[in-house]
C-alpha positions as CSV (number, residue, x, y, z in Angstrom):
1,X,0.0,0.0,0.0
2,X,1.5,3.8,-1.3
3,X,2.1,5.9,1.8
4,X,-0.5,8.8,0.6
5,X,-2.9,11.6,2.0
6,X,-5.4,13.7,0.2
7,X,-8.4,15.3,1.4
8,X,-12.2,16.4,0.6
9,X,-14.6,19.0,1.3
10,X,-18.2,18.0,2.0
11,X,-20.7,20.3,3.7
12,X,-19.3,21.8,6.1
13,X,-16.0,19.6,6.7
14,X,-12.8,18.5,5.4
15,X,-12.5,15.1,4.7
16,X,-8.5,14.2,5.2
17,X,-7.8,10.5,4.1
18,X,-4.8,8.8,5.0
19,X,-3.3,5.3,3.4
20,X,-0.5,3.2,4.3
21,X,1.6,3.9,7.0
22,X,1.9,7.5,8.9
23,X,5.6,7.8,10.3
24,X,8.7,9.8,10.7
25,X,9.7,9.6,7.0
26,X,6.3,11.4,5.6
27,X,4.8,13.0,9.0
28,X,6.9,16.4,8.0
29,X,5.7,16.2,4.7
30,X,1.9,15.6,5.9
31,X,2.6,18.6,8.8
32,X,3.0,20.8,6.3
33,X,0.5,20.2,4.0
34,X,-1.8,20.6,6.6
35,X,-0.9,23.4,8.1
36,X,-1.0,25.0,4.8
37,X,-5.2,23.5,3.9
38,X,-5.9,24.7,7.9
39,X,-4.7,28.3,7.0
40,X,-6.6,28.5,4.0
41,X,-9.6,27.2,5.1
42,X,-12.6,27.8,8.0
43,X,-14.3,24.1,8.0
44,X,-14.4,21.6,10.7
45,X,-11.8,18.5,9.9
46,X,-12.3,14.8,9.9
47,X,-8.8,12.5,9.8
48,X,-9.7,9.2,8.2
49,X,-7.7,6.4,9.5
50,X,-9.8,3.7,7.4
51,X,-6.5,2.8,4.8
52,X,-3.8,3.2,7.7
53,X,-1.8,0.3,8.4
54,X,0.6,2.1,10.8
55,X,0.9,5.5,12.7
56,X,4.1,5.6,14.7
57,X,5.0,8.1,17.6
58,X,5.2,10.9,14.7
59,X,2.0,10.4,13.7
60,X,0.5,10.8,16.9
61,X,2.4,14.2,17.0
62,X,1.2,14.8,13.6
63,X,-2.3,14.5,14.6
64,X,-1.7,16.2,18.4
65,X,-0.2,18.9,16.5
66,X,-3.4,19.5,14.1
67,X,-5.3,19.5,17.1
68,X,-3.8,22.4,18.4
69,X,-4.0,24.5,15.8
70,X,-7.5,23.9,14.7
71,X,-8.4,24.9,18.8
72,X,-6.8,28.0,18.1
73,X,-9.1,28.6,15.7
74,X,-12.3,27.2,17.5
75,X,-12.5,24.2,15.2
76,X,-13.3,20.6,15.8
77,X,-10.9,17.8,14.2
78,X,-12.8,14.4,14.2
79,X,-10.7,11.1,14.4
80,X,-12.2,7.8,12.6
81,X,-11.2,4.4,11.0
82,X,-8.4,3.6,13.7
83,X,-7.3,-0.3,13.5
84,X,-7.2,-1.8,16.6
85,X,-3.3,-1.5,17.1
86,X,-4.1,2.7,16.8
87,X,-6.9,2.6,18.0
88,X,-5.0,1.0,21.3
89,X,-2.4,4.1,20.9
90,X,-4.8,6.2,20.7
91,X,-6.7,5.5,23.8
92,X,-3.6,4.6,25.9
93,X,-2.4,8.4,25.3
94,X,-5.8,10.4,26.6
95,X,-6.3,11.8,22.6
96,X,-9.8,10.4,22.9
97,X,-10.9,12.6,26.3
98,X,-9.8,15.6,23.7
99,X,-10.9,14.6,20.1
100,X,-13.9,12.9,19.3
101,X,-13.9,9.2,17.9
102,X,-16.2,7.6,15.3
103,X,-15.7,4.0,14.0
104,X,-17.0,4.8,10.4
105,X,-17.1,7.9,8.1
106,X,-20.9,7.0,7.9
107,X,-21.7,7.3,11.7
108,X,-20.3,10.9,11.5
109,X,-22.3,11.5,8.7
110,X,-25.6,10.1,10.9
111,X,-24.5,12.2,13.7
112,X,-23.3,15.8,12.6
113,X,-24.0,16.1,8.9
């Protein structure tokens, strides 16, 4: 699986999908991009984790670091489609008491679109 991210805008929300493994080799390259859609744009964001194999220690700073910023701007970043390995590093650093967690791009859609 291609290490890739691209992104989405429906309604009122960003759609960021992420494939193949998040780590310290791309996590600069994914910071950045981000940073740059975030500054540019006003909507809520959604990180799909759905085609993510693996998200290492920089990934978790990746997404930590998102977090942040979008807070600064009173905006919501929604985590979903962790495998059970992530979804395990996830929970055992507190990001879920901060960042809400759906298992499915469809239940967000049920609940907020």
């Amino acid at each position: 699986m291609e290490n890739s991210m691209n992104y989405e805008i429906i309604n009122h929300l960003i759609i960021v999908h992420f494939s193949g493994e998040i780590d310290c080799s791309n996590a600069p390259i994914y910071r950045q991009s981000l940073s740059d859609l975030f500054e540019n744009t006003k909507e809520d964001i959604i990180f799909d984790f759905k085609n993510t194999s693996f998200i290492d220690s920089s990934g978790i700073g990746l997404v930590l670091g998102r977090y942040n910023q979008l807070k600064f701007d009173h905006r919501t970043l929604i985590l979903t489609g962790l495998n059970q390995v992530a979804y395990r590093l996830f929970e055992l650093t507190g990001l879920f008491q901060i960042m809400p967690y759906y298992e499915s791009i469809e239940d967000i859609k049920e609940g907020i679109i």
